[in-house]
N, C-alpha and C positions, 0 to 999 in steps of 0.2 A: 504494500500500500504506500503511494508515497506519502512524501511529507505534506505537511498543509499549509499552506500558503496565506500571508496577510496580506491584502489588499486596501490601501488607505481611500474611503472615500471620494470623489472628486471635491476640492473646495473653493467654487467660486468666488466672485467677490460682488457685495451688494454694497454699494456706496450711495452717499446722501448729503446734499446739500441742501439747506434751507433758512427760511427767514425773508424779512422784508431786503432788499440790496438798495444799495444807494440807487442805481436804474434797473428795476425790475426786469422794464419791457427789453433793454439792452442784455441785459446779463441772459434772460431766456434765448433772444435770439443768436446770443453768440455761443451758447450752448446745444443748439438746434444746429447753429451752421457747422459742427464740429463732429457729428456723426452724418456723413454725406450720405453713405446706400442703408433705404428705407423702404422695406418691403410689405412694413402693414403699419395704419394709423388703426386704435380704436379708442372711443369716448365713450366714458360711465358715468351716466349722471343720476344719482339717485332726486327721489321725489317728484320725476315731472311723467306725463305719462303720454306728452308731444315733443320732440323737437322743434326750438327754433327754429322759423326759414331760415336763417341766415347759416344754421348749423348745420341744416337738411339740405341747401344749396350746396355746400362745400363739398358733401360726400357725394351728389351728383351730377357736379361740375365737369362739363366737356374740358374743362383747364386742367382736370384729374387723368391724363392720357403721358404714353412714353410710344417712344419711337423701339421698333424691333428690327435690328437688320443686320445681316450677315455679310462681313466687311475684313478687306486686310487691314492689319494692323498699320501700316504704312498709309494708311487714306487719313489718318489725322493728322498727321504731318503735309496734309496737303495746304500750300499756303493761303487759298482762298478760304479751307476751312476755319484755319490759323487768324485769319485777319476779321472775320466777320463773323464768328463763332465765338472761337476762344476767348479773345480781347473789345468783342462785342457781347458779350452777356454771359449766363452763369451754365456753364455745360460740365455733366458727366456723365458716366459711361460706364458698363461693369460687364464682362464677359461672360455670358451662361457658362462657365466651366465648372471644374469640382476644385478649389484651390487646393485638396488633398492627392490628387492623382492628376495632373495636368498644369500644363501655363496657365496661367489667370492676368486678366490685362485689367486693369480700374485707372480712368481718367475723372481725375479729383480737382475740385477747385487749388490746391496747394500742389507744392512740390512732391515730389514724391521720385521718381527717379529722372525722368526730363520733364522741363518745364516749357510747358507750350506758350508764355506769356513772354518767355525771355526775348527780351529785344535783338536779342543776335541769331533769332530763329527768323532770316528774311532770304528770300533768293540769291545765290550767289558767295552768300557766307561760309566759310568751314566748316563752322556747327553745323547747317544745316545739311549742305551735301553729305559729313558724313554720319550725321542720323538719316538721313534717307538711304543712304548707299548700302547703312547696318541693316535697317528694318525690308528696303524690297530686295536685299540680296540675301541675306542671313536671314531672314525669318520673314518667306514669304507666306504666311497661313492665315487662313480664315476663321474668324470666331463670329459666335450669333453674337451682338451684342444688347443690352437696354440700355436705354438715351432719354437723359433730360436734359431739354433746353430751355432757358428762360431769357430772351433776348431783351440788351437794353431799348427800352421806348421809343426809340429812335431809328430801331436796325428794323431795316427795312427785307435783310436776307433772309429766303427760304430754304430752310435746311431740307427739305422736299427735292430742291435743283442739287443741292450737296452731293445728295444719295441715288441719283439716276443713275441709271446703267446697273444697280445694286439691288439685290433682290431685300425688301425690308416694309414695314406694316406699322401703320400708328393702332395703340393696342390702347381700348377706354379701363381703367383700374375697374375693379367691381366690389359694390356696395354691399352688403349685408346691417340688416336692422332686427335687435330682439328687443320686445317690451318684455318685463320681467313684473309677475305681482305679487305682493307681497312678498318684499324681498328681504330677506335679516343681512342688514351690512354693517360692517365695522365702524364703533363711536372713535373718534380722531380727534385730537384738540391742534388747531393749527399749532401754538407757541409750545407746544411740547411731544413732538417726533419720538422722544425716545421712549414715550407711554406713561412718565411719571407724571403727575399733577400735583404739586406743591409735595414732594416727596412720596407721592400714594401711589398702588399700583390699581390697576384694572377701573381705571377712571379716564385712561385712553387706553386707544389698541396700541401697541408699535408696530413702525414703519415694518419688520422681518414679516409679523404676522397678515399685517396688511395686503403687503406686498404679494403673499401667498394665495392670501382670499383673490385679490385680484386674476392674478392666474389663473385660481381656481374658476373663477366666474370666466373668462374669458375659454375656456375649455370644456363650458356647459358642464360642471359640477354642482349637482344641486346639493348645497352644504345645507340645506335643512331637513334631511332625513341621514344625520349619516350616526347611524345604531352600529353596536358592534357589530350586528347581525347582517348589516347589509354588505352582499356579497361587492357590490361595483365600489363605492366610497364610504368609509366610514370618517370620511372630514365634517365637520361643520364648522359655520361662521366663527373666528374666533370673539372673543368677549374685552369689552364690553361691547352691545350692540344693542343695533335698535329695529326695526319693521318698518318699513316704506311702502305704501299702497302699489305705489309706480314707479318702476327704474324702466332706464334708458341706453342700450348699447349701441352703438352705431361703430362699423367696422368698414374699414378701404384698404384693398391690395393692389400690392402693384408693384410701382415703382415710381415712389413716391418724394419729392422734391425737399429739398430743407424750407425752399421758401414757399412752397405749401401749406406744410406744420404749420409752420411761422405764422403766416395768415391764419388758421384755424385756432391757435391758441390766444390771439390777439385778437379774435370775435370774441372767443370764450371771455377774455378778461374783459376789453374794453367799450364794447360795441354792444352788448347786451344785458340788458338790467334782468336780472335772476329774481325770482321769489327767497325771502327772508328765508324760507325752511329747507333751502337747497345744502346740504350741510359741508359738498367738498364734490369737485369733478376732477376726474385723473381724464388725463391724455394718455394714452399707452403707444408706443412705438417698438415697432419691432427691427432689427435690423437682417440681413441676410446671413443664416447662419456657416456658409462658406466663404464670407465676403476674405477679399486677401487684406482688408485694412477695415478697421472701426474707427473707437474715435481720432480726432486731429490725424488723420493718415497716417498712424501707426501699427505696425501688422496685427493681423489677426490670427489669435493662436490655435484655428481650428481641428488643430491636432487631438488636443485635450477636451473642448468643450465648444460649442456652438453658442454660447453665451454672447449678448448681442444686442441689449434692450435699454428704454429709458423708459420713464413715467415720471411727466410731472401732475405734481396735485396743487389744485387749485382752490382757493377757499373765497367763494365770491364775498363781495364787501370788506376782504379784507387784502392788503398790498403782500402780503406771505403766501410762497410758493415753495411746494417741495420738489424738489427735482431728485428722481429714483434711479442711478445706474447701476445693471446686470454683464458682468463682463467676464470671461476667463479667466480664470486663475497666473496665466501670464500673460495676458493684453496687459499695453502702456496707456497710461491718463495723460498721463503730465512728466 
């Protein structure tokens, strides 16, 4: 018989930022523009048993679309793309590959290994002959890619004429909506995350537990029947908590833009007056669990875990936001 082996857990990393910031609406959006590829948005909003239009428009927004097309690697280094793409508005790119068994290409707003912004990237130059001469001589291959572009106001270019000759498809993200009733959701106090209330316990949930339930709701686990006896889950809500007539899920896949979110989180805060009894709405954000880089275009360590997520939580009427990031155990932050 052999011997028996210990296997250590895998152990993620769930981090947490919160509080009012000197610029809220700056400090979210610069925390949004920092995880680039976003493969699912979803919104919980306990208490209400309608979506705002404004929040129902978002999720079925023809603006909610990505380009699909199968392209050499060498075609972004073309300079027309370069001059009216690149340093005309906000473009990236991520290769349908397995970044565990295969090349993986991701074009990021940041540097990462060539920078398409750099000014010595123009016809004629050294750099650029010999990055082209690397990419259509040494790595003529084609990958599927997904593409978002966000052109500045002014750019008049169609990335439609880009991709001619290229076989490639505008793809609409797709919506999903649950109403939820009577739903048992976790009591939260915005000024204390860590669950304690003037030193007490179980007078807020914490963030870990929170965090969990969320998942769990987003995975269709019904955490109000969970007996030892039940063979599928025996979870339920954790405590302290309360019963809501009507919650609200709202869910978008795709491939899905920073300044999207951005927009969507910036109705939620600013653009819309909430009812008093609304007690906290999370943003959920999921990222691609292959992706070659998460946050600030640092790799991603999909060897060990697919970890990949953010969640901020929002407390209407009040300027305090929690921002929730889920990462592998050796992804970099900072």
């Amino acid at each position: 018989m052999a011997a028996g082996s210990s296997f250590l857990p895998y152990q993620g990393k769930l981090l947490v930022e919160s509080g009012p910031f000197q610029n809220t609406d700056e400090y979210i959006a610069k925390r949004i523009e920092e995880h680039t590829f976003n493969y699912g948005v979803e919104v919980v909003i306990p208490g209400i048993d309608t979506l705002p239009p404004l929040i129902s428009d978002w999720f079925t927004s023809t603006s909610n679309c990505h380009y699909f097309a199968h392209l050499p690697v060498h075609k972004f280094i073309d300079l027309d793309f370069i001059n009216n793409v690149i340093r005309k508005g906000k473009f990236t790119a991520l290769s349908c590959s397995h970044v565990d068994t295969g090349d993986s290409i991701a074009i990021i707003p940041t540097v990462v290994q060539i920078d398409l912004r750099d000014p010595a990237i123009k016809s004629g130059s050294k750099l650029y002959n010999r990055i082209n001469w690397c990419l259509t001589t040494n790595f003529d291959i084609k990958f599927n890619f997904l593409m978002s572009w966000i052109p500045d106001h002014d750019n008049q270019f169609r990335l439609e004429s880009w991709l001619e000759g290229h076989k490639y498809s505008i793809k609409q993200c797709s919506s999903i909506r649950k109403h939820h009733e009577n739903l048992s959701v976790p009591e939260i106090t915005w000024s204390y995350p860590q669950g304690f209330v003037d030193g007490v316990e179980d007078k807020s949930c914490n963030i870990s537990n929170f965090y969990e339930w969320l998942g769990a709701l987003s995975c269709d686990i019904d955490s109000s029947v969970g007996s030892p006896d039940n063979f599928i889950s025996t979870y339920t809500c954790p405590i302290p908590n309360f019963t809501v007539s009507n919650s609200i899920t709202s869910r978008c896949l795709g491939f899905i833009s920073t300044n999207q979110i951005n927009n969507l989180v910036q109705d939620i805060r600013n653009r819309i007056s909430w009812p008093e009894d609304i007690p906290w709405i999370t943003v959920n954000v999921w990222g691609f669990h292959d992706s070659p880089v998460s946050w600030k275009g640092f790799e991603h360590n999909y060897f060990v875990c697919g970890d990949n997520n953010y969640t901020i939580v929002i407390f209407p009427g009040t300027s305090t936001i929690w921002y929730i990031f889920a990462t592998s155990a050796y992804d970099s932050y900072s």
